[in-house]
C-alpha positions in Angstrom: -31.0 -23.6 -29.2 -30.0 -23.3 -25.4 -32.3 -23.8 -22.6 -32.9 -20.4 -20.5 -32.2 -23.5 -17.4 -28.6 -23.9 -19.3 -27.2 -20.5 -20.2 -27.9 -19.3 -16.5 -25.9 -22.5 -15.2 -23.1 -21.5 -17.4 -23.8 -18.0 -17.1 -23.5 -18.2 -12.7 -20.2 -20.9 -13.6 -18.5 -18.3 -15.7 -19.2 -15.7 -13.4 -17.7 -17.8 -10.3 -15.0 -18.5 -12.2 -13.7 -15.3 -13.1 -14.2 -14.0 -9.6 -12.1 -17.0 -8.7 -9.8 -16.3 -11.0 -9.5 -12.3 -10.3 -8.9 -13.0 -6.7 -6.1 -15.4 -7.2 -4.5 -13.1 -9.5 -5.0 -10.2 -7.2 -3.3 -12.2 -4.5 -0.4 -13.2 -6.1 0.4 -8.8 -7.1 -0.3 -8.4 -3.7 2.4 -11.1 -3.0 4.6 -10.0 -5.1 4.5 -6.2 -4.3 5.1 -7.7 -0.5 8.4 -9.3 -1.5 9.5 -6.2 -3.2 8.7 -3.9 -0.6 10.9 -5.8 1.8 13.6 -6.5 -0.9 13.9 -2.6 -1.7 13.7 -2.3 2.3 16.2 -4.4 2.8 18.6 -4.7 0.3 17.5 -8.6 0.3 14.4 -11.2 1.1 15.7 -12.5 4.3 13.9 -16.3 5.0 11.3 -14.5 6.6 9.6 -13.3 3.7 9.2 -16.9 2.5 5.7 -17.0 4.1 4.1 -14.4 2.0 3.1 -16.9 -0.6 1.2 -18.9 1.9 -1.0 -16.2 2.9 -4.7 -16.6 1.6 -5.9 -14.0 3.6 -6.4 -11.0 0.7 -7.2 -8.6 4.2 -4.1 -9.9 5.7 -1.9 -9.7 2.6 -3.1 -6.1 2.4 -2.8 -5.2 5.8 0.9 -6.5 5.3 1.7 -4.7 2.2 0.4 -1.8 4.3 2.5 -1.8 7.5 5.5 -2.8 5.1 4.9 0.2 2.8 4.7 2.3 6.3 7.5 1.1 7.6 10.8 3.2 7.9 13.5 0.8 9.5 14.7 -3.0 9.1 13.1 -3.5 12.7 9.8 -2.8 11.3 9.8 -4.6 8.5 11.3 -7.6 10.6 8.3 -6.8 12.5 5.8 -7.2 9.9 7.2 -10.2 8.4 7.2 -11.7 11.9 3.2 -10.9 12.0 2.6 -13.3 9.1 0.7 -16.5 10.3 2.5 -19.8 9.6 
């Protein structure tokens, strides 16, 4: 039998854990729908686009995917990629 002490410890891990674990996935689709945005922009991932994996930021990876999605020229997406903190 399980103590009511144990099964919430596990019960708060499990829950941190998959909230972990739904925000890394959710960053990495965001990531990825970044590159292709450019790419299908572009007609390539120029080096600039090599950043977008180092973004942690979930706001700034969605503000990107944003302005990227909105943007109607290779200027602007030059300019979006050049927003990206290093």
């Amino acid at each position: 039998m399980e103590s009511s002490t144990y099964r919430a410890l596990h019960d708060e891990g499990f829950a941190r854990g998959y909230a972990e674990g739904f925000a890394e996935g959710f960053k990495e689709e965001l990531s990825k729908t970044c590159r292709k945005l450019v790419e299908s922009k572009l007609g390539h991932l120029p080096p600039e686009a090599e950043g977008i994996e180092q973004i942690t930021d979930l706001d700034a990876l969605d503000r990107l995917r944003d302005r990227l999605f909105a943007s109607t020229s290779p200027q602007a997406v030059r300019a979006a990629l050049r927003s990206i903190k290093r």
